[in-house]
C-alpha positions in Angstrom: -9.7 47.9 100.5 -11.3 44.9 98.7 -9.2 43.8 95.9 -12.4 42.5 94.2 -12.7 45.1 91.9 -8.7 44.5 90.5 -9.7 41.2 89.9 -13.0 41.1 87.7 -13.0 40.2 84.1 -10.2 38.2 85.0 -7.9 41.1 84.6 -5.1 40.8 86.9 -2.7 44.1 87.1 0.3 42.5 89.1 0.0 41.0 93.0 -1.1 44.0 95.0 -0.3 44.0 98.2 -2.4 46.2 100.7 -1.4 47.6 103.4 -3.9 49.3 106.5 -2.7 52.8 106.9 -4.3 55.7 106.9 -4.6 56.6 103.4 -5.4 52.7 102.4 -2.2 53.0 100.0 -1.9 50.5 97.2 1.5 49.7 96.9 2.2 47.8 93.3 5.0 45.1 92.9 5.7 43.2 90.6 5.1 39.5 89.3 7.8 37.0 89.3 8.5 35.0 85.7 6.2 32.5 84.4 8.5 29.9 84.1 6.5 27.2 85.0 3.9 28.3 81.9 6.8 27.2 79.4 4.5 24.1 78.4 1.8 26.1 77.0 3.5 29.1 75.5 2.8 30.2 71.8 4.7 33.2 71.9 4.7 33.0 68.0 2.5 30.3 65.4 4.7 28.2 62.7 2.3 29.2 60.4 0.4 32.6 60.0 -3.0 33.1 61.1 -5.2 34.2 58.8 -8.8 36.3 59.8 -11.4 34.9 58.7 -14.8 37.3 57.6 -18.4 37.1 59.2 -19.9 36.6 56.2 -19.5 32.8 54.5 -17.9 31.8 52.1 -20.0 31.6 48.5 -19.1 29.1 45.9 -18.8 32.2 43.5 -15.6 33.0 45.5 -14.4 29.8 44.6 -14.6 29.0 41.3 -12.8 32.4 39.6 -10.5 30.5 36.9 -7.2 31.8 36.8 -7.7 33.2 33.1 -10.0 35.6 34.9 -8.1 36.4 38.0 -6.5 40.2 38.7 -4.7 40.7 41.1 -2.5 44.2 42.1 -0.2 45.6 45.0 -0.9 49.3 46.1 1.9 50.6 48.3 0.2 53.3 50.3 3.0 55.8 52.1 3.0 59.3 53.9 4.1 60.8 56.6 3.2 59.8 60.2 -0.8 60.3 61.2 -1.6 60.7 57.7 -4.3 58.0 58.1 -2.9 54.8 56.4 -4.0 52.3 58.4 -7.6 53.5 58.9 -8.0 53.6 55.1 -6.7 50.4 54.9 -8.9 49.6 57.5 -11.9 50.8 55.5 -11.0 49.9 52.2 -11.1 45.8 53.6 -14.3 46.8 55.2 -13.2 45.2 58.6 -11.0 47.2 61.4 -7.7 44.6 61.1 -4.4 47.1 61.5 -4.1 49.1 64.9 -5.0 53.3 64.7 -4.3 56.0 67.2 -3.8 59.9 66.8 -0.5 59.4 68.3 2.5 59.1 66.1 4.3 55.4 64.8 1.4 53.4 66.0 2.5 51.3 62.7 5.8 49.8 63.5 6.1 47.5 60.2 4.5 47.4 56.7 1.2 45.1 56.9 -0.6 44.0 54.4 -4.2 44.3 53.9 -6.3 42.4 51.2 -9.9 43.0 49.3 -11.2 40.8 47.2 -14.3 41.5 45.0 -15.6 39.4 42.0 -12.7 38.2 40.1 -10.4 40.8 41.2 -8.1 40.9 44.5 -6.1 44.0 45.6 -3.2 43.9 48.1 -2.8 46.5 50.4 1.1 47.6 51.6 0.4 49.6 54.7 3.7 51.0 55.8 5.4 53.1 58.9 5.1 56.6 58.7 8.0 58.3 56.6 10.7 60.1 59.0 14.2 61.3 58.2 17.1 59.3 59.1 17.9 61.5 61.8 14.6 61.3 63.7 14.7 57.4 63.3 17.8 57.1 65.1 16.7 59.3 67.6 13.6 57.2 68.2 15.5 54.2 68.3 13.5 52.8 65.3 14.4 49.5 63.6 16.0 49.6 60.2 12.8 47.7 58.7 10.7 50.8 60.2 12.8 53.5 58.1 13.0 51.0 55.0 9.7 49.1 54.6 8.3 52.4 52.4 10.3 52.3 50.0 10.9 48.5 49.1 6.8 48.7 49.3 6.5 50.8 46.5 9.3 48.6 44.8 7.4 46.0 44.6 3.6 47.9 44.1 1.5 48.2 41.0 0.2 51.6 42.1 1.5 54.3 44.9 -0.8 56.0 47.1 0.8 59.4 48.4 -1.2 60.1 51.7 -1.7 63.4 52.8 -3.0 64.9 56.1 -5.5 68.0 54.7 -6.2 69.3 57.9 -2.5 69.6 59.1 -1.7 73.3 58.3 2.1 72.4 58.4 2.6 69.8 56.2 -0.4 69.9 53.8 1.6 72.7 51.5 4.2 70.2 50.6 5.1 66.4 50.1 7.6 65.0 52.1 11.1 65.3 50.5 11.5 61.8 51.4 8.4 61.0 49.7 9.2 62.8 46.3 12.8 60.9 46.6 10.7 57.5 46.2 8.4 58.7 43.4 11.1 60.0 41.5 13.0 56.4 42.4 9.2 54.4 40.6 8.4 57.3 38.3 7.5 54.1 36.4 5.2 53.4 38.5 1.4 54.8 38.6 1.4 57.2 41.6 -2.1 58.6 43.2 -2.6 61.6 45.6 -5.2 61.0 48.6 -6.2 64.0 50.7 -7.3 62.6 54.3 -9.2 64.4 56.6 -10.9 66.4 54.5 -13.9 66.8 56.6 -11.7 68.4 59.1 -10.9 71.7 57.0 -13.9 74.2 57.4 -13.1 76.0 53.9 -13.1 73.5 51.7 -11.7 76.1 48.8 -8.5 75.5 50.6 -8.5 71.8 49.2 -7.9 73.2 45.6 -4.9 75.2 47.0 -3.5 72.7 48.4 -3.9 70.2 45.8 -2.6 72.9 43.5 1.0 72.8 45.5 1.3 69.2 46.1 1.1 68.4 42.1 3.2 71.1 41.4 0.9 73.0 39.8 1.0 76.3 41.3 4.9 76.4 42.2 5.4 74.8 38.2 3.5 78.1 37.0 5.4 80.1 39.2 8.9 78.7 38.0 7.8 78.9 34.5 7.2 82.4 35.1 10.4 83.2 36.3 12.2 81.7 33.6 10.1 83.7 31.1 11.1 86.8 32.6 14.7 85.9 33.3 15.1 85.1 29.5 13.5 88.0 28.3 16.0 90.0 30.6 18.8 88.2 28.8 17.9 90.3 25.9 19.2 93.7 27.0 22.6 93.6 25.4 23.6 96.0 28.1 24.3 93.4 31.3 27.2 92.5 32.3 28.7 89.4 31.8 28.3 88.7 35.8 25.2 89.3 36.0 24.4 87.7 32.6 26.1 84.5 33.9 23.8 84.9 37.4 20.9 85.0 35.1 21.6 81.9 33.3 22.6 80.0 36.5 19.1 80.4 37.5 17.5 79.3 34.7 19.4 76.2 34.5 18.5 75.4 37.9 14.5 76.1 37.8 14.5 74.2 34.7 16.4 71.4 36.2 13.8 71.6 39.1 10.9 71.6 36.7 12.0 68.8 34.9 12.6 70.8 31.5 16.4 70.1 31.2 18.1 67.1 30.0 21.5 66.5 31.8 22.1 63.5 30.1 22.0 64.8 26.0 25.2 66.2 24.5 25.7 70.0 25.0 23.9 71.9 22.0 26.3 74.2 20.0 25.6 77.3 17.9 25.5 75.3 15.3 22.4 73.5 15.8 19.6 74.9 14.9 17.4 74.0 18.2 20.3 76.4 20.1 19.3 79.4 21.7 22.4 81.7 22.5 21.0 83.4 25.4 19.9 80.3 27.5 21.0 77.3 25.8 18.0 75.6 25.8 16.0 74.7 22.6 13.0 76.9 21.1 12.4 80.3 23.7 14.4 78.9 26.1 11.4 77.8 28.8 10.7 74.3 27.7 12.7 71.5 26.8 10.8 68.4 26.3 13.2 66.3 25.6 13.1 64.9 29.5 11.0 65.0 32.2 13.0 64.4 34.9 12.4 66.2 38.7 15.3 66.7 40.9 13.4 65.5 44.0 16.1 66.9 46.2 14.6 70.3 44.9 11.4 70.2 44.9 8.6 69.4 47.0 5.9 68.5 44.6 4.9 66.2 42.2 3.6 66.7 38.8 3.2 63.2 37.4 0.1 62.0 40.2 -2.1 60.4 38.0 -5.4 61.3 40.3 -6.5 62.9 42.9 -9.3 61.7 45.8 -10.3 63.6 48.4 -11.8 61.6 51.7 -12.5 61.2 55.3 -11.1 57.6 55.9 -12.7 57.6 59.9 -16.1 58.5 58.3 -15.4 56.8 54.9 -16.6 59.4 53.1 -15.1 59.1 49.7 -13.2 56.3 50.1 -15.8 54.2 48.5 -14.5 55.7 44.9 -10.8 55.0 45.6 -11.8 51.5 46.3 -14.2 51.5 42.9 -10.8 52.5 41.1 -8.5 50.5 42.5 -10.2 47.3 41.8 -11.4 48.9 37.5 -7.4 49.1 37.5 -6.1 45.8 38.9 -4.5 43.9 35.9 -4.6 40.7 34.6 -2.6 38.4 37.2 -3.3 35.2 39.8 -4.3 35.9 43.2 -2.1 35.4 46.1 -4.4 35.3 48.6 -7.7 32.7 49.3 -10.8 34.9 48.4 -11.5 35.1 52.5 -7.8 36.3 53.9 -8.1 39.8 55.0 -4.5 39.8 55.5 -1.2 37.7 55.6 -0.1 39.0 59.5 0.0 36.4 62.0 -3.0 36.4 64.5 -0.4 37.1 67.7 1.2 40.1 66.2 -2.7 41.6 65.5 -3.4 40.7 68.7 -0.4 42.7 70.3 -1.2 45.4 68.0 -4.3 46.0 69.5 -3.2 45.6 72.7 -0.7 48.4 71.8 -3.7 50.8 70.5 -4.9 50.8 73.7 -1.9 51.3 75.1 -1.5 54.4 73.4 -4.7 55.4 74.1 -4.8 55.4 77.8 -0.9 56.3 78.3 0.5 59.5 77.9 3.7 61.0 76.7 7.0 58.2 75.9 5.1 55.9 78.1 3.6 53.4 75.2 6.9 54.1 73.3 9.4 52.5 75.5 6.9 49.9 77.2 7.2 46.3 75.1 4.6 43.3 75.2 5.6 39.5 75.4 3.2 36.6 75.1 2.9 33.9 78.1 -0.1 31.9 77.0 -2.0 31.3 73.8 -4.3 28.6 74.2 -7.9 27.4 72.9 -10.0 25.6 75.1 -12.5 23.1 74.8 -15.1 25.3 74.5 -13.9 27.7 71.9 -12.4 30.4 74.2 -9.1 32.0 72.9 -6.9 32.6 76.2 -4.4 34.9 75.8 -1.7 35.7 78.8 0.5 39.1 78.0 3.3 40.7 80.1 3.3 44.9 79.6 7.1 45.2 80.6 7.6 49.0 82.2 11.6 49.9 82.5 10.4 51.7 85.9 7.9 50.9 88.9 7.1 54.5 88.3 6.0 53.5 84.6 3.9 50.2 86.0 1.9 51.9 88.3 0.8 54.6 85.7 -0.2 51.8 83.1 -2.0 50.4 86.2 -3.6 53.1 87.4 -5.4 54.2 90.2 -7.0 51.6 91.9 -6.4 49.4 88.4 -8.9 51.4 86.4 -6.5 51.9 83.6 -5.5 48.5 82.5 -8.8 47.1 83.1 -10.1 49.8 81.1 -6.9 48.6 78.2 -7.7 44.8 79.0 -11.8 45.6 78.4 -11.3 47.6 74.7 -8.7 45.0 73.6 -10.5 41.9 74.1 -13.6 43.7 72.7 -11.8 44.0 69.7 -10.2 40.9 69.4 -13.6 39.2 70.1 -14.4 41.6 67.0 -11.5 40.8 64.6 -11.6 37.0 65.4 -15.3 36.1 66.0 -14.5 33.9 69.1 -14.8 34.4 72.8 -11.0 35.6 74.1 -9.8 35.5 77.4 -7.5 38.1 77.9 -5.2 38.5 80.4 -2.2 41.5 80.7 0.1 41.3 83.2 2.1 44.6 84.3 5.9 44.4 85.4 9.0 46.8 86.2 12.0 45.9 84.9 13.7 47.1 88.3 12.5 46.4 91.3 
């Protein structure tokens, strides 16, 4: 078998040995260390790489005065395959972060930047939200479980994410979600509907809108205090069941947000006091705090807006953008006008790399695979030449990212580098290497 085709594009998928049986079987081994490359490894810049648009620069980008300047952080979080990274994607007008439809594509928050006019908005695009319990079961960093929430510590505006078209999840935020809303209720909060041109009835939309902001379930609590307390008029309950009665008030009103555990308990003799429920006025509002006990509930009242949007087609996402930018304050940029983002060029690289991985590679496969740079070098002529090893635990493992006759990581290698070429606007050489751990 001619190993010509293995070996175009420069895309080398280990040394292949061939052997002349029968079957012409390809047996797949291995490379040795590239020890002797150690001169011209890059494995990580001292300073970050910056992506640089297609369009030039304009003086008008330069010459904003800093009395003009606005600048804001949106920290956008929600559960995993909500679409984060393709808005950010979208939003900056350039594909920068790695996508795929599988799960934890996104391993670390990345940040994203758009600047228009005087005004420049940082983007927080962070790991999908799992419990604590499915992160150590992944084997997930610590920075992978925590960069959500010390985004939104540091953000100007949150952006909830929601799948629309995922009939399981759509019904209800994330209780890790409503735990760090409830955390920045000071903070500006938005809720963003994805997918939304996956969902055939689009009446569904208002329903589910309805139950993430609460609105729906709020009515329904209301309700049920209403009736509770009017059922605390009939002088002939008993005490237990009185004392039932009032249980569950307190507790929908401490899930609504309509009790204040921190005020002094009212007595009869104030006049606010109502005997059957302790509450003040009819016994179903208490304005006197707002507070949500996210451990109970599942919604959230307090979004500020809601946009609906296809963030693969970019339907919609044009007026997110329009609102962002109307609400950015008063502040100094922290970016040059033509930085699309503050990750280092190697760790967009290897995240591409890793799209395609995912892509072509089924199952734990492209979870338990890891990447490590050999070369990074610019030549004379402009060319970016980039050396990777894809390091499989088994041979088993390496000769499925291979594939047959090579086709799969030639067909990883091609997208990659097309996208690299894309993201960077230079020629790049790329080069991935496929080894087994054990031999």
């Amino acid at each position: 078998m001619s190993l010509s085709l293995l070996f175009s594009r420069r895309i080398i998928c280990g040394w292949i040995k061939t052997y002349s049986t029968a079957s012409s079987e390809i047996v797949k081994e291995t490379i040795d260390d590239f020890s002797s490359l150690s001169p011209l490894l890059d494995p990580r810049p001292t300073h970050p790489h910056t992506v640089t648009p297609t369009t030039p620069h304009t003086s008008e980008e330069h010459i904003v005065s800093l009395a003009d300047q606005c600048f804001m952080k949106v920290a956008i979080i929600g559960t995993p395959n909500a679409g984060k990274s393709t808005l950010v994607n979208e939003l900056i007008g350039r594909k920068v972060f790695a996508v795929s439809p599988k799960r934890h594509t996104t391993l670390h928050r990345a940040m994203g930047v758009i600047t228009h006019g005087n005004t420049q908005v940082a983007l927080l695009d962070t790991p999908g939200l799992i419990p604590y319990h499915e992160g150590r079961k992944l084997k997930v960093s610590k920075q992978f479980l925590t960069d959500p929430a010390r985004s939104t510590m540091e953000a100007d505006i949150i952006v909830v994410m929601v799948d629309a078209a995922n009939k399981h999840t759509r019904e209800r935020l994330d209780r890790n979600i409503v735990r760090i809303l409830q955390a920045n209720r000071h903070i500006p909060s938005m809720l963003v509907l994805n997918k939304v041109d996956l969902v055939s009835h689009k009446h569904v939309l208002l329903s589910v809108t309805e139950g993430l902001t609460g609105t729906m379930e709020r009515q329904d609590k209301l309700n049920q205090v209403s009736a509770l307390t009017r059922k605390l008029r009939n002088k002939n309950l008993t005490d237990k069941v009185r004392t039932k009665f009032e249980s569950i008030i307190q507790k929908l009103n401490l899930e609504l947000g309509l009790l204040d555990t921190t005020a002094k308990p009212r007595t009869e003799d104030d006049p606010t006091f109502n005997a059957s429920t302790g509450f003040q006025g009819d016994g179903c509002v208490d304005r006197l705090s707002t507070t949500v006990r996210s451990d109970l509930c599942h919604s959230w009242p307090h979004f500020e807006e809601t946009f609906m949007m296809s963030s693969l087609t970019g339907d919609g996402v044009e007026s997110l953008k329009v609102y962002l930018l109307g609400h950015a304050p008063k502040g100094e940029w922290q970016y040059l006008s033509h930085e699309m983002t503050d990750t280092p060029t190697l760790d967009l690289v290897e995240n591409i790399v890793r799209e395609k991985l995912f892509k072509y590679l089924e199952k734990e496969i492209p979870y338990v695979i890891t990447q490590s740079n050999i070369l990074w070098e610019h030549t004379d002529e402009g060319t970016l030449t980039i050396y990777q090893n894809i390091n499989c635990k088994t041979e088993k493992q390496a000769s499925i990212v291979i594939g047959p006759a090579g086709r799969t990581i030639q067909a990883i290698t091609r997208e990659a580098s097309d996208d690299i070429r894309q993201l960077l606007n230079c020629t790049v050489d790329l080069t991935l290497y496929v080894r087994s751990n054990k031999k």
